[in-house]
SERO-4910 file (N, C-alpha, C, O; in steps of 0.05 Angstrom, whole numbers):
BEGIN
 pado doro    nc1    nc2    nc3   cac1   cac2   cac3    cc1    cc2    cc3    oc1    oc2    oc3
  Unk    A  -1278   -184   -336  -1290   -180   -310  -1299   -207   -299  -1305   -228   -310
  Unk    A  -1299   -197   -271  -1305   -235   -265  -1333   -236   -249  -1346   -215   -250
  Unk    A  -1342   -253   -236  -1370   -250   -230  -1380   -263   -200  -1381   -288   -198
  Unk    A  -1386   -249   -180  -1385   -271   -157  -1409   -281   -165  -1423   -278   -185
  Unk    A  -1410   -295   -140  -1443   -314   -137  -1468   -304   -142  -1487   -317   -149
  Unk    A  -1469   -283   -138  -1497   -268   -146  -1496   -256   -174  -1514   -241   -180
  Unk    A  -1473   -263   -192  -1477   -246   -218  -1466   -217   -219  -1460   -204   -239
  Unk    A  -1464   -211   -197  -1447   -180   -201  -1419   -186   -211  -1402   -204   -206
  Unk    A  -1419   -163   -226  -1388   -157   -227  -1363   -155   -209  -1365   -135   -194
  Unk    A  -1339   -170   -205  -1327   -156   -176  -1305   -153   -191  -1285   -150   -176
  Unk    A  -1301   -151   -214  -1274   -125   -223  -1271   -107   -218  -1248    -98   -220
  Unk    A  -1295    -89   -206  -1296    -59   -215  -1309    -51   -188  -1313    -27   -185
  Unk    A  -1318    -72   -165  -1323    -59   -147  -1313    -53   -125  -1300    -68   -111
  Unk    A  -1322    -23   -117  -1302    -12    -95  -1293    -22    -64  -1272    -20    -52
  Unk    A  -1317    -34    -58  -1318    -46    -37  -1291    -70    -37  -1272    -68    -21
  Unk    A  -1292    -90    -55  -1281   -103    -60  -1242    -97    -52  -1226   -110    -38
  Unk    A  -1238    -68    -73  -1206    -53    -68  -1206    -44    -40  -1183    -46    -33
  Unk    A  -1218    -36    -24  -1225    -31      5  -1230    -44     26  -1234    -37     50
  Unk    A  -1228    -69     13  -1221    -91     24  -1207    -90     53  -1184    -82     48
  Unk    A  -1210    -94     81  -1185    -85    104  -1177   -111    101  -1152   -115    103
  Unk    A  -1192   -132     96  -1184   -163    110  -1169   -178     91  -1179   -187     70
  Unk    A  -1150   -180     96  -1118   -193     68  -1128   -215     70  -1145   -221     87
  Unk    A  -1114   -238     45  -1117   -260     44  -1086   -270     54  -1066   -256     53
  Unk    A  -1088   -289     61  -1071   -316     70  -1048   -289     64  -1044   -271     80
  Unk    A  -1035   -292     37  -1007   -289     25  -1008   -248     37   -990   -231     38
  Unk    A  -1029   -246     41  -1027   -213     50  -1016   -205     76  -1003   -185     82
  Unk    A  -1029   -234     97  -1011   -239    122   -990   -228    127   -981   -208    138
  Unk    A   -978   -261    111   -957   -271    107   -928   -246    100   -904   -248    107
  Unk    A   -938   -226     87   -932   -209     73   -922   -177     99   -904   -160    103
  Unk    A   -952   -186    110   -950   -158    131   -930   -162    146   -911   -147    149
  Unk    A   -936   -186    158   -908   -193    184   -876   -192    170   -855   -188    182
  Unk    A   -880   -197    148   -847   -193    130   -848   -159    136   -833   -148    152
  Unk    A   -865   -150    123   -860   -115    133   -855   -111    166   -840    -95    176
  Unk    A   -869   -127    180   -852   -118    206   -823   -128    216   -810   -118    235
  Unk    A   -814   -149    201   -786   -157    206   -761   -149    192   -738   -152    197
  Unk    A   -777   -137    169   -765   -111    154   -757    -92    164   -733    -85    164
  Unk    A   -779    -78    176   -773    -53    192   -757    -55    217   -742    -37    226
  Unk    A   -765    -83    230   -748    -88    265   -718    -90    254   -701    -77    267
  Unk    A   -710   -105    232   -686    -98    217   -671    -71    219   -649    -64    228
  Unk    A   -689    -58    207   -673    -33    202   -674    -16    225   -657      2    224
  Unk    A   -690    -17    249   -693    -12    276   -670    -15    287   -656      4    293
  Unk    A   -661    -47    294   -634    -54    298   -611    -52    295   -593    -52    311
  Unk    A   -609    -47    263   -583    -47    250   -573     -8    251   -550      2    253
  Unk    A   -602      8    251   -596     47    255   -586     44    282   -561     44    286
  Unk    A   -605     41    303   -591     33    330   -567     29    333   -552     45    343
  Unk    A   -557     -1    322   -529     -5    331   -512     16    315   -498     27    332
  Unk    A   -507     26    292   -495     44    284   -499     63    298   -480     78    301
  Unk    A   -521     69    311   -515     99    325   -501     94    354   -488    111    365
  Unk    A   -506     72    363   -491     66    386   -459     58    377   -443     55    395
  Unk    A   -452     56    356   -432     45    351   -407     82    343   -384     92    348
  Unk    A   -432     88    329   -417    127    330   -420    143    345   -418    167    337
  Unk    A   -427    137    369   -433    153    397   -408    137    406   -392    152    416
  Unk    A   -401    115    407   -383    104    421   -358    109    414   -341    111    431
  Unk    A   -353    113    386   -332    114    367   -316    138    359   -291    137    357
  Unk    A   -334    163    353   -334    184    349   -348    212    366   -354    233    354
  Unk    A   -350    208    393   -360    219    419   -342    237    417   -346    261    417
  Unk    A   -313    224    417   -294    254    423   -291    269    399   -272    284    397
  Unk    A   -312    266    375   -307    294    356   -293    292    335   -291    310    318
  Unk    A   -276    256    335   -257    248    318   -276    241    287   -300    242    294
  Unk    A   -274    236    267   -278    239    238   -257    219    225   -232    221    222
  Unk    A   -276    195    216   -253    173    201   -272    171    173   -295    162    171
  Unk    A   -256    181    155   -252    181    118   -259    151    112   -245    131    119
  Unk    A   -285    150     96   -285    117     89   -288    124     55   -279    109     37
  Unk    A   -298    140     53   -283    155     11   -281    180     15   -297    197      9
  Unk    A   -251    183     30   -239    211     24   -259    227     37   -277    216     50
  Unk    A   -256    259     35   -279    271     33   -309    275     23   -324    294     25
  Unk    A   -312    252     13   -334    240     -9   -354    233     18   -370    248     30
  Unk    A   -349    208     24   -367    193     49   -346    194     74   -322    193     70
  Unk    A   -356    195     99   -342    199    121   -371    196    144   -395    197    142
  Unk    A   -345    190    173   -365    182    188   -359    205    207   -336    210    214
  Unk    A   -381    220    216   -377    234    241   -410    243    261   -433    244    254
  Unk    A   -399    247    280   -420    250    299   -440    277    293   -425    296    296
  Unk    A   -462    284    288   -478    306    291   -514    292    306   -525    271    300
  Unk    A   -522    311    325   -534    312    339   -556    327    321   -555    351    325
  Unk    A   -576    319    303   -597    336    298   -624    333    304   -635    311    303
  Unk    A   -640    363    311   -652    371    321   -680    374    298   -703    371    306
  Unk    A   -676    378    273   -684    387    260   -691    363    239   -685    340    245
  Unk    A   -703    368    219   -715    342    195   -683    348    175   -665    364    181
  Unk    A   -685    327    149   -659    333    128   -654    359    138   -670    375    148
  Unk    A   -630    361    133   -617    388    126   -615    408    144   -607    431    140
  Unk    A   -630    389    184   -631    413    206   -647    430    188   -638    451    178
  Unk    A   -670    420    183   -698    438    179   -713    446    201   -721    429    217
  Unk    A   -716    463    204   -744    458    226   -729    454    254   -739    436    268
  Unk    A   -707    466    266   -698    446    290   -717    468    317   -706    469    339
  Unk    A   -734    478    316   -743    486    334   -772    476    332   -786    478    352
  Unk    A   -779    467    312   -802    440    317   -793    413    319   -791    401    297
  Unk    A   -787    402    336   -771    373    344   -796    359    353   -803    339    341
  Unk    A   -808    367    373   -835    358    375   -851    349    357   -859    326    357
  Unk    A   -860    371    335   -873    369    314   -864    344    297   -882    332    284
  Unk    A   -837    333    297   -828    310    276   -830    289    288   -827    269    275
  Unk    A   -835    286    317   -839    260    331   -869    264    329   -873    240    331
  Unk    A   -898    275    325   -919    272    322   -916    270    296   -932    253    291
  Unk    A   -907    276    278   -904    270    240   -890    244    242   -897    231    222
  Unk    A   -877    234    254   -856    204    264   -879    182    259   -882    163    243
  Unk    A   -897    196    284   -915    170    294   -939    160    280   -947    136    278
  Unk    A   -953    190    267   -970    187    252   -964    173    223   -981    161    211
  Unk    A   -934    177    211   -935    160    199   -922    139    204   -919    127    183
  Unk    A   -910    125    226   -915     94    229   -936     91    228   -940     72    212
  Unk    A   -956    100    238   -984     85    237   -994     80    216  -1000     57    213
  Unk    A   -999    100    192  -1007    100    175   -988     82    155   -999     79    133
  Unk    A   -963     68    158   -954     57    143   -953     26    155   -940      8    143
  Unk    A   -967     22    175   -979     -5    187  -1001     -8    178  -1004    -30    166
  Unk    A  -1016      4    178  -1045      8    165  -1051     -1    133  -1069    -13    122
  Unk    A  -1022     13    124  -1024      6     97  -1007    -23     80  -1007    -33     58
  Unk    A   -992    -28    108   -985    -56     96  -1004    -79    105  -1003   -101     95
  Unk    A  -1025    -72    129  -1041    -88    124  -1048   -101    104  -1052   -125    105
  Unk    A  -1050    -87     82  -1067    -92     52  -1048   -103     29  -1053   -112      7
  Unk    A  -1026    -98     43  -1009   -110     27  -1007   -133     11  -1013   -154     24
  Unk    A  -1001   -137    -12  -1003   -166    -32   -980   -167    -45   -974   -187    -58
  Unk    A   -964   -143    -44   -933   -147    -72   -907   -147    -57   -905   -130    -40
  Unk    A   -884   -167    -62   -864   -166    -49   -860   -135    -50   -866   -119    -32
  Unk    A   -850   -130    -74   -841   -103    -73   -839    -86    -59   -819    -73    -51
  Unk    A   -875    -82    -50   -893    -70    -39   -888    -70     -8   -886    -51      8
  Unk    A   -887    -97     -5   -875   -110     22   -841    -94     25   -837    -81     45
  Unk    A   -829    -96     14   -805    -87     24   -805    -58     25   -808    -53     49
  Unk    A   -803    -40     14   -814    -16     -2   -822     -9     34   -806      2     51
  Unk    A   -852    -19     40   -859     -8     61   -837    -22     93   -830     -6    111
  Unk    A   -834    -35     94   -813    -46    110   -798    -25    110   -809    -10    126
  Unk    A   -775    -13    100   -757      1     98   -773     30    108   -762     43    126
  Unk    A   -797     39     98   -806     65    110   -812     62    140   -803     78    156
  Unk    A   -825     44    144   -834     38    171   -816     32    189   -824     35    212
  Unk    A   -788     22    186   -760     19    201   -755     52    202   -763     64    221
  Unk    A   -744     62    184   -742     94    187   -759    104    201   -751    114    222
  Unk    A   -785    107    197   -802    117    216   -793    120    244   -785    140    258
  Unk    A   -798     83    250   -797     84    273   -772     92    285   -773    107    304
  Unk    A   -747     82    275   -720     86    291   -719    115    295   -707    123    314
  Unk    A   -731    133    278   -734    170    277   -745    172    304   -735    183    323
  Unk    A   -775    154    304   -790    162    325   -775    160    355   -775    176    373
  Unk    A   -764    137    353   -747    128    382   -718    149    378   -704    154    398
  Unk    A   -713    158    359   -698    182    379   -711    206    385   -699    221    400
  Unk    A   -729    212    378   -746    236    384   -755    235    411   -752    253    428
  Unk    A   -767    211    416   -784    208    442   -755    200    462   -757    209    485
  Unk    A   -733    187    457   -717    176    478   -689    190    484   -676    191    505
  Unk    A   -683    201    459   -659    210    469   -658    242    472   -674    259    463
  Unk    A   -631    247    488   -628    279    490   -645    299    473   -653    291    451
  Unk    A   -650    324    482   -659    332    512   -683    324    527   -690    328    550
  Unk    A   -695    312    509   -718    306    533   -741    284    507   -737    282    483
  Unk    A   -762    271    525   -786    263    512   -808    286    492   -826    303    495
  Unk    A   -791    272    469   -809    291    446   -795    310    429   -802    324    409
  Unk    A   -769    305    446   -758    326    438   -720    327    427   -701    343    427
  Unk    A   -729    294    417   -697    288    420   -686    290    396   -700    294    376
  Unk    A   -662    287    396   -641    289    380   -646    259    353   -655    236    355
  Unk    A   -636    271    333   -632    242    316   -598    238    313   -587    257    302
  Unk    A   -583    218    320   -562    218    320   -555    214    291   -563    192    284
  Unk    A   -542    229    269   -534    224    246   -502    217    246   -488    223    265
  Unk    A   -493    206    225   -466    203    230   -446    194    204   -422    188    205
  Unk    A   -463    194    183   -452    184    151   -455    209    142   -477    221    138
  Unk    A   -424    222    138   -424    250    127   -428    241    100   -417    221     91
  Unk    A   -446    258     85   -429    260     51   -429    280     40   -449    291     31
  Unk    A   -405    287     40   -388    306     29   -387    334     50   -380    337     74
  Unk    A   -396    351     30   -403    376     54   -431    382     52   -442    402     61
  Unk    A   -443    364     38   -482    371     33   -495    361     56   -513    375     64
  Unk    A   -490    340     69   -509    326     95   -496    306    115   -473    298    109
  Unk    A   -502    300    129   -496    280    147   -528    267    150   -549    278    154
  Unk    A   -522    238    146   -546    221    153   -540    194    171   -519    187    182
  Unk    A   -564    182    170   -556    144    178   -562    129    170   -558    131    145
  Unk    A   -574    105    178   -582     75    165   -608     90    155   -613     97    132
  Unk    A   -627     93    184   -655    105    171   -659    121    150   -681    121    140
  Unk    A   -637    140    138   -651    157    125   -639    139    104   -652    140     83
  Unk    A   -621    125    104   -619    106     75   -646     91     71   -656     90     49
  Unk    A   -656     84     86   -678     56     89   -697     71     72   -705     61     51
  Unk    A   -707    104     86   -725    108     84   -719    127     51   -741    133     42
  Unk    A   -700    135     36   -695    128     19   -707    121     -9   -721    130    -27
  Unk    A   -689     88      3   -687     65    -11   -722     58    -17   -733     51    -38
  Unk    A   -732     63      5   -769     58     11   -785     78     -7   -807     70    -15
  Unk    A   -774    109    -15   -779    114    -22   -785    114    -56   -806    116    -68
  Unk    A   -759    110    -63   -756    104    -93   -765     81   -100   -777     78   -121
  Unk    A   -761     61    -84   -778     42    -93   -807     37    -97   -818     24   -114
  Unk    A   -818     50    -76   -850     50    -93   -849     75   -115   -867     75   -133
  Unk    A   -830     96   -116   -827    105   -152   -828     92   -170   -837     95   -193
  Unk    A   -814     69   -157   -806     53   -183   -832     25   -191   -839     13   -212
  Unk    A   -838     26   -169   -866      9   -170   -885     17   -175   -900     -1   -181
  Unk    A   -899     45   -176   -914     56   -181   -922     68   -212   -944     74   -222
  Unk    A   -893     70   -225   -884     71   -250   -890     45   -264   -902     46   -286
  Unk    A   -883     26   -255   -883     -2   -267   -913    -10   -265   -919    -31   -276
  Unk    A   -935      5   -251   -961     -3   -250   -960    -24   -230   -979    -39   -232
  Unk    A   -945    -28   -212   -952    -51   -190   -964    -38   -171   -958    -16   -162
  Unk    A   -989    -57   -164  -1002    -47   -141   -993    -60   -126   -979    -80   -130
  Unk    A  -1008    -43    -86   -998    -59    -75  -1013    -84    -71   -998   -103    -74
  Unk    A  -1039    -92    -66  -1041   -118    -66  -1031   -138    -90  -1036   -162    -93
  Unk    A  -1016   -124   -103   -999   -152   -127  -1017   -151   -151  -1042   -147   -150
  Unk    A  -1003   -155   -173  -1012   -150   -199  -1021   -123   -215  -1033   -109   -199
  Unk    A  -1019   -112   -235  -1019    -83   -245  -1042    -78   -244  -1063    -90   -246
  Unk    A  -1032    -49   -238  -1065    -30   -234  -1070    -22   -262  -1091     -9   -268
  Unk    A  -1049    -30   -281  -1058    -26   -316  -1047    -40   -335  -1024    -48   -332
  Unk    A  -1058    -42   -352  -1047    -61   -372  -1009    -53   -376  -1002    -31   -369
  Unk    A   -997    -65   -382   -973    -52   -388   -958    -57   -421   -937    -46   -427
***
C-alpha cells in the first residue's frame, strides 16, 4: 500500500478509483478512443454508401461462396430484425450508450482498454447516425446492413467493430486488466 502526504493509505481508497480527472497518458488515451471510433464512423459509412451504390438494384456478389456475401438489407430492427417496431427505442439505446461510453473512456489508462472502447463507440455512433438520418424519417431510420453470412444474418463494419469491442474487453477483463492500466489482481 502506498501512502500520500498525510499518511493515509491511497491503495484502497475509493475516492481515489473515482477519480473523473485522468492523468497526462489518460488524455492522451481518450482522444485515441475518439479517432478510433471517427475511424470506424468513416470506414461503416463508406461501405454503406458503397452497397447502396453497388447493390441498389438487388444484385448479390459471392465473396466465399454462400458462406460470406454482400447484399443490400434495410433493417429496422436490432441483430436479427429484433424489435423492428421499436426503431425509435434503439436510437435512444444508440445515444445513451455513446454517452456512456465517452464517459467511460474518459478514465481510461490501458491501450487495450483504449481500443476495445474505440471500436464500441464507432458502432454506437455510426448505428446512431442511421437511426436519426436515414429512411423513413428522424429516429426512425433504417441501419443499412450488407455483409450476408450465410443464411443466419446480414451485418456491417459496425456490427464487426462493435463485436470486436466487445470480446475484447472479455478478453481483458479475464486477463484482470483494468481500465486505467495495470491488474485489478494479482495474476
Amino acid at each position: 500500500m502506498t501512502r500520500d502526504s498525510t499518511g493515509a493509505g491511497a491503495a484502497h481508497d475509493p475516492a481515489a478509483i473515482d477519480d473523473p480527472a485522468p492523468d497526462a497518458t489518460g488524455r492522451r488515451l481518450f482522444w485515441w478512443v475518439l479517432g478510433i471510433a471517427a475511424f470506424i464512423v468513416l470506414v461503416d459509412q463508406a461501405g454503406k454508401w458503397w452497397a447502396e451504390a453497388e447493390l441498389g438494384d438487388g444484385s448479390t456478389i459471392p465473396v466465399i461462396g454462400d458462406v460470406i456475401r454482400f447484399v443490400l438489407v434495410y433493417n429496422p430492427g436490432a441483430a436479427f430484425s429484433i424489435g423492428t417496431e421499436y426503431t425509435w427505442i434503439f436510437a435512444i439505446l444508440a445515444g445513451l450508450g455513446a454517452i456512456a461510453l465517452v464517459w467511460f473512456a474518459w478514465r481510461v489508462g490501458s491501450v487495450g482498454w483504449t481500443i476495445a472502447l474505440g471500436l464500441l463507440l464507432g458502432g454506437a455512433v455510426t448505428h446512431l447516425g442511421d437511426r436519426l438520418f436515414r429512411e423513413p424519417g428522424f429516429g426512425r431510420g433504417h441501419v443499412v446492413d450488407f455483409i450476408g453470412y450465410g443464411n443466419w444474418f446480414v451485418g456491417n463494419i459496425a456490427d464487426i467493430a462493435i463485436f470486436a469491442g466487445a470480446v475484447m474487453i472479455l478478453v481483458l477483463t479475464f486477463m484482470g486488466i483494468a481500465v486505467r492500466g495495470g491488474r485489478t489482481h494479482e495474476a
